[in-house]
C-alpha positions as CSV (number, residue, x, y, z in Angstrom):
1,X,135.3,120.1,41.5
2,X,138.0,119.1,43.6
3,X,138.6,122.0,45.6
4,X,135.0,122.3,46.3
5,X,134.5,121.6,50.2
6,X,132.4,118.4,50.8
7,X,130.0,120.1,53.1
8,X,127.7,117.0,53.7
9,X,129.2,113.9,51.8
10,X,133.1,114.6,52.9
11,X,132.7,111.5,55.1
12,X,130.7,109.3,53.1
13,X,134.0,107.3,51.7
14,X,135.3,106.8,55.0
15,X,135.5,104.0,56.7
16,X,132.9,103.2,60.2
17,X,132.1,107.0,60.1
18,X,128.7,106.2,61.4
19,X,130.8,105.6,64.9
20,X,131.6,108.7,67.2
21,X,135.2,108.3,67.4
22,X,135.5,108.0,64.0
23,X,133.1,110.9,63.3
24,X,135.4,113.2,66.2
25,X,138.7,111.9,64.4
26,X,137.3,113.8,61.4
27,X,136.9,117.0,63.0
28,X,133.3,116.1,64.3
29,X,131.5,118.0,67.3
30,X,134.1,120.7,67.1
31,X,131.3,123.0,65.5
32,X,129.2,122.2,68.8
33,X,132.7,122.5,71.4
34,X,133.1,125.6,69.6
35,X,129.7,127.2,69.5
36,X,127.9,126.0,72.9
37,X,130.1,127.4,76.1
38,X,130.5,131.1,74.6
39,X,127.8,132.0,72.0
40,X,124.3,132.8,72.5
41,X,121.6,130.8,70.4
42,X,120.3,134.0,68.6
43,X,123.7,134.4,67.5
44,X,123.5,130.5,65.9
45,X,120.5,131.5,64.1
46,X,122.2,134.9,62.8
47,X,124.8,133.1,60.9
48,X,123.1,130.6,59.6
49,X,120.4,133.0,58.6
50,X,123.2,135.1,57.1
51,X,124.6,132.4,55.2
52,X,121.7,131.5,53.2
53,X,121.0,128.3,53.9
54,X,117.2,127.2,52.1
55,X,115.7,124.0,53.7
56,X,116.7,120.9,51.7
57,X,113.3,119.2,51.9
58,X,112.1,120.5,48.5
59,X,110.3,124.0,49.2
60,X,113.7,125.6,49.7
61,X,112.8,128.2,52.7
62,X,115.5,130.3,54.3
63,X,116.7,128.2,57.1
64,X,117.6,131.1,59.3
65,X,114.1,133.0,58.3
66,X,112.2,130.1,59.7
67,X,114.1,129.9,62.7
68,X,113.2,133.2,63.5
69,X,109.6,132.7,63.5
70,X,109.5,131.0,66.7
71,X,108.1,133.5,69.5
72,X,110.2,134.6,72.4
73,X,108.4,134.0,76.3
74,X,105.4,131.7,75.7
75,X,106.1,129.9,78.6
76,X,105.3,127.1,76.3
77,X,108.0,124.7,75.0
78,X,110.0,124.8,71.6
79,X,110.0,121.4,70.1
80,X,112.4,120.5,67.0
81,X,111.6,117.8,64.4
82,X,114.6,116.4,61.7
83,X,112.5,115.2,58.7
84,X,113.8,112.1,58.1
85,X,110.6,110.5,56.1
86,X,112.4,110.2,52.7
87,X,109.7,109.7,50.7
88,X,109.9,111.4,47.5
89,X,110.4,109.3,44.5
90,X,114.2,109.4,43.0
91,X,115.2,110.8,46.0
92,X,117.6,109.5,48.3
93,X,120.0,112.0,49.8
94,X,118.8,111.6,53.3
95,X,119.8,108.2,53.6
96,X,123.0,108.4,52.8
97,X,123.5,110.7,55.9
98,X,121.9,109.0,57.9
99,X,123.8,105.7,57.0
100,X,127.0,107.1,56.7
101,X,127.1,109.8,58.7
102,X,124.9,110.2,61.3
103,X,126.7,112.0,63.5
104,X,126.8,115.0,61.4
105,X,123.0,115.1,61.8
106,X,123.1,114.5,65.1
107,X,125.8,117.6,66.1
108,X,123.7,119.7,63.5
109,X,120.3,119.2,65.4
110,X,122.2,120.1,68.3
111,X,123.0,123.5,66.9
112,X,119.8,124.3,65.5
113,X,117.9,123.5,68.6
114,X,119.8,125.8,70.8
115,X,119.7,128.3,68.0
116,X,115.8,128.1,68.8
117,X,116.1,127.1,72.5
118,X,114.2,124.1,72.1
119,X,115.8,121.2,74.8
120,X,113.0,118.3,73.2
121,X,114.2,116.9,69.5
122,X,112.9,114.5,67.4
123,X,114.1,112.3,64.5
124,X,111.4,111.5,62.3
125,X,112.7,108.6,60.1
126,X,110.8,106.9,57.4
127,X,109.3,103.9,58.2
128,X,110.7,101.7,55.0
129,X,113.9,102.7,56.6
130,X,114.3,99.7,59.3
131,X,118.2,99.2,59.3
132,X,118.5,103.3,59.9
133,X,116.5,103.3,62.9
134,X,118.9,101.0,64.8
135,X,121.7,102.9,63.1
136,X,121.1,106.5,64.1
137,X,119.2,105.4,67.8
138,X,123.2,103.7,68.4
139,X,124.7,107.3,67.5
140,X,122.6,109.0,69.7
141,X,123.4,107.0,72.4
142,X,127.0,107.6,71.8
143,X,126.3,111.4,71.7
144,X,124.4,110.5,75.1
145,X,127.6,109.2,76.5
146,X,129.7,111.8,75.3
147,X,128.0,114.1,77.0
148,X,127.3,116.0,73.8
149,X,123.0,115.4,74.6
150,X,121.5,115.5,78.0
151,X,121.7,117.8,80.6
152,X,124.6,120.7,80.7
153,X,125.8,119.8,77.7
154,X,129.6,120.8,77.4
155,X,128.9,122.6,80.5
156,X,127.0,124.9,78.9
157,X,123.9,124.6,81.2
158,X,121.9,123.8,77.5
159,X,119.9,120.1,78.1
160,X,118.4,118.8,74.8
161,X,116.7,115.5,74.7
162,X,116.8,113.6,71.7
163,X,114.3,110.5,70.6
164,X,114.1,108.5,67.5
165,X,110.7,107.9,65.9
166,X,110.2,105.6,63.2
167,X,106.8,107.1,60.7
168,X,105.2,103.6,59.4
169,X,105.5,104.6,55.6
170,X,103.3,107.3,54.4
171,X,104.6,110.0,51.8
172,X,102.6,112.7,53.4
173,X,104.2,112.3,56.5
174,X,107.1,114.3,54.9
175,X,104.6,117.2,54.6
176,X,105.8,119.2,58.2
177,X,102.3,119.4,60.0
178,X,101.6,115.6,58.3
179,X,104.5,114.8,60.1
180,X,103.3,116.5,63.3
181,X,100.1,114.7,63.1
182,X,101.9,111.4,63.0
183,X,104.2,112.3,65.5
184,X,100.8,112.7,68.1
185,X,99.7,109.7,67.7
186,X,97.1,111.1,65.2
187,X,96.4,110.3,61.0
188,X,99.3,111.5,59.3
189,X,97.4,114.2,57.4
190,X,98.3,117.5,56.5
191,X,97.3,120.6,58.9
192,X,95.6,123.6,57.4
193,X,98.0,127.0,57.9
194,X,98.0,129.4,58.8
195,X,98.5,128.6,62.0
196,X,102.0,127.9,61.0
197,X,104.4,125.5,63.2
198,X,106.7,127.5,64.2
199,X,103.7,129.2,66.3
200,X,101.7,126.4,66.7
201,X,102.9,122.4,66.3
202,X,103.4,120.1,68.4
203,X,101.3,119.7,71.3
204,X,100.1,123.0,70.1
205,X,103.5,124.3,71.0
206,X,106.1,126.2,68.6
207,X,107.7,124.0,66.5
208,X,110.2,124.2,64.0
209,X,110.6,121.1,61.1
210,X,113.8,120.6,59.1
211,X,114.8,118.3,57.0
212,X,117.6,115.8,57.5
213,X,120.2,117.6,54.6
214,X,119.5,121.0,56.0
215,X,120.8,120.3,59.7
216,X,123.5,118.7,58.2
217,X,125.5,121.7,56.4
218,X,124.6,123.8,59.9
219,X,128.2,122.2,61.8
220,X,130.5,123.4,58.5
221,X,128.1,127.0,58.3
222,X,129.4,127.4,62.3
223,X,132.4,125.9,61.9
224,X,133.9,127.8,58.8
225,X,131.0,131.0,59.0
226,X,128.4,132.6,56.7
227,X,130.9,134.5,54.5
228,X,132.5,130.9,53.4
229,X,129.1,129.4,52.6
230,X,128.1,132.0,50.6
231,X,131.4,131.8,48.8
232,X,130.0,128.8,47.3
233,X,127.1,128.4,45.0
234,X,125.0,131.4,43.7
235,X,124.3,134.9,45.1
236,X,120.4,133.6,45.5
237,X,121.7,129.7,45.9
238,X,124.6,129.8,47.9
239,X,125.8,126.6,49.4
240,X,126.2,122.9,48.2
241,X,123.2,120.3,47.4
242,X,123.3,116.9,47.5
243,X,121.5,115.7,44.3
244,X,120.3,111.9,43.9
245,X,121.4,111.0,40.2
246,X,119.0,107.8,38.9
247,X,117.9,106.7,35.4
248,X,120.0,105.2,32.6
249,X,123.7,107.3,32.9
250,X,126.6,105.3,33.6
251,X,127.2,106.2,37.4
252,X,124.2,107.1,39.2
253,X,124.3,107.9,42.7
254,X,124.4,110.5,44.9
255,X,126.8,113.9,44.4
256,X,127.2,117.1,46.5
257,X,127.4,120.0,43.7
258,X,127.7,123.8,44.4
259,X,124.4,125.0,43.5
260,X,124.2,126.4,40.2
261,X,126.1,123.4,38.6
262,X,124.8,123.0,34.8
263,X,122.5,120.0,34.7
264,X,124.0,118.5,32.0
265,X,127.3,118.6,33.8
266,X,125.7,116.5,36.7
267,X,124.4,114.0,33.6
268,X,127.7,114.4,31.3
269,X,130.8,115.4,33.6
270,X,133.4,112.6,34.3
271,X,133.1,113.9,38.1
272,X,129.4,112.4,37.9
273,X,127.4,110.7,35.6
274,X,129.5,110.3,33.1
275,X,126.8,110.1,30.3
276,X,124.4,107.8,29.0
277,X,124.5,104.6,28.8
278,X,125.5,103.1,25.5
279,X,122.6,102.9,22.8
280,X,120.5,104.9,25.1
281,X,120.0,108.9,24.6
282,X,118.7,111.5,26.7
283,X,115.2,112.4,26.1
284,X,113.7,113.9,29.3
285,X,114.9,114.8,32.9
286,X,113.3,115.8,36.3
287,X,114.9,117.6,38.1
288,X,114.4,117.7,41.7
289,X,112.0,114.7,42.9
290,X,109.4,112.6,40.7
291,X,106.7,115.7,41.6
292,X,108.4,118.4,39.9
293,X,108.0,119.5,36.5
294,X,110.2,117.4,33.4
295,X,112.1,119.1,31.2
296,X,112.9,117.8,27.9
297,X,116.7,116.8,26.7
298,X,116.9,120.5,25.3
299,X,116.3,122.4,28.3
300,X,118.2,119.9,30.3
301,X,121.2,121.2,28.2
302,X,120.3,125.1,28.9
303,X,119.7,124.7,32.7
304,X,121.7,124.9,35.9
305,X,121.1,123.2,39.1
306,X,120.0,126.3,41.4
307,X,116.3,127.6,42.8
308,X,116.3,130.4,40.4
309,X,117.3,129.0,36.9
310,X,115.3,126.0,37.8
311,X,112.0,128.3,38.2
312,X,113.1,130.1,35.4
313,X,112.7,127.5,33.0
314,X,109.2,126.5,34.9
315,X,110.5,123.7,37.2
316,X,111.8,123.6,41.0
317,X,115.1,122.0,42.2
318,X,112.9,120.3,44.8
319,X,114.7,117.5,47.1
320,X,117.3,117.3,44.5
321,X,115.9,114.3,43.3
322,X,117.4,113.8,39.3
323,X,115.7,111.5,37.4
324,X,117.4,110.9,34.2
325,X,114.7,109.5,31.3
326,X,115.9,108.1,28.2
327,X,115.1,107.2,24.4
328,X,114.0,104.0,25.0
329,X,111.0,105.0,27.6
330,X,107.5,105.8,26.6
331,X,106.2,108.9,28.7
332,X,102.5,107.6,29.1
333,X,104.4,104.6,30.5
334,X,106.6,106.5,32.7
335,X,103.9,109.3,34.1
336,X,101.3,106.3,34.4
337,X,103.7,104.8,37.4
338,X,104.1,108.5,39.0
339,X,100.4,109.1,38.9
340,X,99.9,105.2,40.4
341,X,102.2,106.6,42.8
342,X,100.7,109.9,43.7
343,X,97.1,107.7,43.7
344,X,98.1,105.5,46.1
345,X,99.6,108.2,48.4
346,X,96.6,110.9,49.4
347,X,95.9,110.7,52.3
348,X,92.2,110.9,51.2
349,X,91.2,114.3,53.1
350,X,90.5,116.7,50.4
351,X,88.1,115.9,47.9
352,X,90.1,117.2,44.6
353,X,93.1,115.2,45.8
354,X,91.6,112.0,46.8
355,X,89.1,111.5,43.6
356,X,91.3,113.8,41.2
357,X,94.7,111.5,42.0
358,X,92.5,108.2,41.3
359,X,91.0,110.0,38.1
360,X,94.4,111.1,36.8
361,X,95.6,107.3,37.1
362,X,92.8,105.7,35.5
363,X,93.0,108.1,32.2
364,X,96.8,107.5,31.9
365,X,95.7,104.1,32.3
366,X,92.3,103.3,29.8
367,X,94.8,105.5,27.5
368,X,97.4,102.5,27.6
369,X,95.3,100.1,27.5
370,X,93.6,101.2,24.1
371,X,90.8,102.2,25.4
372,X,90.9,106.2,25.8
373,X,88.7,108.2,24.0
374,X,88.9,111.8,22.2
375,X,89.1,114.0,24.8
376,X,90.5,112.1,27.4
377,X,93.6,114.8,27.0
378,X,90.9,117.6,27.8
379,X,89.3,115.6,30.4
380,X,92.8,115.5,32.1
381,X,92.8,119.0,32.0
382,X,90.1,119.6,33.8
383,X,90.4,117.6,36.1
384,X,94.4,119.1,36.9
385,X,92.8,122.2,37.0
386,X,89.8,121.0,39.5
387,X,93.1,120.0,41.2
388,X,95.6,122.5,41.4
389,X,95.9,125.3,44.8
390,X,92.9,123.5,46.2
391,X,93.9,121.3,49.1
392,X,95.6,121.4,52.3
393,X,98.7,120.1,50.9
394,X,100.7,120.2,47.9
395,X,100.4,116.4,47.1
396,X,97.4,117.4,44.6
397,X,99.9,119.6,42.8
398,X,102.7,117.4,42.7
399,X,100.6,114.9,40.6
400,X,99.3,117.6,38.8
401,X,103.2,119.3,37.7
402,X,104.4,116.0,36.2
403,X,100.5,115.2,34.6
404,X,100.7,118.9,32.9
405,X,104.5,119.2,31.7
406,X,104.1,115.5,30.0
407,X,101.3,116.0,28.2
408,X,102.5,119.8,27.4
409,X,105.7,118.1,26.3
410,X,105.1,114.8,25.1
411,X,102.1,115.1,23.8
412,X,102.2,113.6,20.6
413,X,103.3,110.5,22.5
414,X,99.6,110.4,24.1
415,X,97.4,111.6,21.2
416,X,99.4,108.3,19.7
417,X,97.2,106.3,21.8
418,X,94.2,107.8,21.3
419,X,91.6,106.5,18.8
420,X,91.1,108.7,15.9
421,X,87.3,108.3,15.4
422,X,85.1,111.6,16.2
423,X,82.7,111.3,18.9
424,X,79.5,112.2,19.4
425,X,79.4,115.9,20.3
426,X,77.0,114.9,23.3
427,X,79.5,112.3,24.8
428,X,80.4,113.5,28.5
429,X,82.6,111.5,30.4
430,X,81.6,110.0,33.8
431,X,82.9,108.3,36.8
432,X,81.0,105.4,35.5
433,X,81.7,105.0,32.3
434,X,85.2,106.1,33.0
435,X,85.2,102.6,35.3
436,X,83.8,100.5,32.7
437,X,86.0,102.0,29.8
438,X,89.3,101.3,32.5
């Protein structure tokens, strides 16, 4: 993997490189000097469109696509959000950047907000993230005094304005229009779409929403052009991902791979993981972020690290969130802290999401405590099904993916704890005595 560019972690090892002088030593804001005085923002959004580039947030959208979805002459403003609310569980790629580099960030909002002539950004940064508010709101005042935001910038005659906003701590706030929602001063709850930000967000103005990862790889895409970033990664999955390694191998962390790496390279490889840890083997893996379907040790051996073969094998690479599971853990266990998760997260305004999350916890949950019943397996069912497509949002479905592919998967592990009487055929389960079985 060593002559693999490192697109967005090349200055994670490097001493102070959250500083601008640092960053600039390293070759930072020449994308920007490059790009600004001669090149015309459709241009910026050509190339990057050109290069492939899929949004790093989880749903994997063509960068360039998106951009291109904001209208021309609406006399309104174009307003440009970073996703920064890391909030997905085993996932923490973002940080990193922000920590280490922030300045990459920084330079590629720049770019993509004069691809889209927007002149207003925001950075929308989780609000469990404290330290990293004071640590990207001091490199945005260095890019202040560099003259690389404000007005004219590089003489260019582009002004961009750039504030940081810290979320208070909400999950769903990484959902774009959540996001939106929170950023006007409003619950941070999903919007329904269409309308679609990019024709109407904030302030009811187009609005484009990346997250942090995918600004990032847009200073090397101008830097070193389309034709290089395809180079690397897939025909469909071209590029590099930063994947969050976590679970019991014996150096987890955070790797850039070119998309398309095996999966049980990331696990096994020297370059990364290295393996399990000793006494411990692999049993399950999810792939991209705890709301993702989980693929058993088997088809973690058959399956590489890109969009397609993901989907293939009926998962998504999501946020790149890897979540390694091994021997010693007991699935009902593990799924019971994603649905307590999930539960505590809706934001409570559609009806199959709000009671179906709660209901989803509390099976898993009379089930571990010895007190589930025949069909609570069915029961779960039907209630995923109630569930699935039929909010707003996808937060119902990304407690539904994990509920579905552990049963599916596991499920001997869960009839285990089942009792083995038969029931009455009349028995129906109810809120109530759901409650007083819990």
């Amino acid at each position: 993997m060593s002559d693999m560019p490192r697109i967005l972690s090349g200055n994670f090892d490097v001493p102070n490189c959250h500083r601008i002088d640092v960053y600039e030593s390293r070759g930072g804001y020449a994308a920007l000097r490059k790009t600004l005085p001669e090149t015309l923002g459709t241009k910026v959004q050509e190339e990057v469109k050109a290069a492939g580039l899929r949004g790093r947030g989880g749903a994997g959208f063509p960068t360039g696509v998106k951009w291109g979805f904001v209208p021309k002459d609406t006399g309104k403003p174009v307003y440009f959000l970073v996703n920064a609310d890391e909030s997905e569980p085993g996932t923490f790629k973002d940080r990193f950047i922000l920590d280490y580099d922030p300045h990459l960030m920084i330079e590629g909002t720049i770019l993509s907000c004069f691809a889209v002539n927007c002149h207003d950004a925001f950075i929308y940064i989780r609000g469990e993230y404290g330290w990293l508010v004071d640590r990207v709101q001091e490199a945005v005042d260095e890019a202040y005094a560099k003259g690389y935001l404000g007005k004219n910038i590089l003489g260019s005659g582009f002004d961009l304005e750039m504030i940081v906003h810290k979320g208070a701590g909400a999950y769903i706030c990484g959902e774009e229009t959540g996001l939106i929602n929170s950023l006007e001063g409003k619950k941070g709850q999903p919007r329904i779409k269409p309308p679609f930000p990019a024709l109407v967000g904030f302030l009811n103005c187009p609005t484009i929403v990346n997250n942090v990862e995918t600004v990032a790889s847009v200073p090397w895409i101008m830097s070193h052009g389309a034709e290089a970033y395809r180079a690397i990664g897939t025909e469909r999955s071209p590029g590099t991902k930063l994947f969050s390694l976590s679970g019991p191998v014996k150096r987890p962390g955070n790797y850039e791979i070119p998309l398309g790496l095996p999966l049980r390279e990331l696990i096994f490889g020297e370059d990364f993981g290295q393996g399990m840890l000793d006494g411990i083997e692999l049993k399950a893996c999810i792939p991209g972020g705890s709301s993702v379907p989980v693929l058993t040790a088997a088809e973690s051996m058959e399956v590489n690290l890109d969009y397609e073969d993901l989907a293939a094998k009926g998962t998504m690479l999501g946020s790149g969130g890897c979540i390694v599971i091994g021997s010693d853990a007991h699935m009902p266990e593990v799924l019971k802290v994603l649905l307590q998760f999930y539960h505590h997260e809706s934001c409570g305004q559609c009806t199959p999401c709000r009671e179906g999350t709660g209901w989803l916890d509390m099976l898993i949950g009379r089930m571990l405590k010895g007190k589930g019943h025949q069909r609570d397996l069915e029961l779960l069912e039907r209630v995923c099904a109630g569930m699935a497509g039929t909010t707003i949002c996808v937060l119902a479905d990304a407690a539904v993916m994990p509920a579905r592919s552990f049963i599916s998967k596991f499920k001997h592990e869960f009839e285990a704890l089942l009792p083995k009487g038969i029931e009455p055929e009349d028995y129906v389960p109810t809120a109530h005595s759901a409650e007083q079985s819990s």
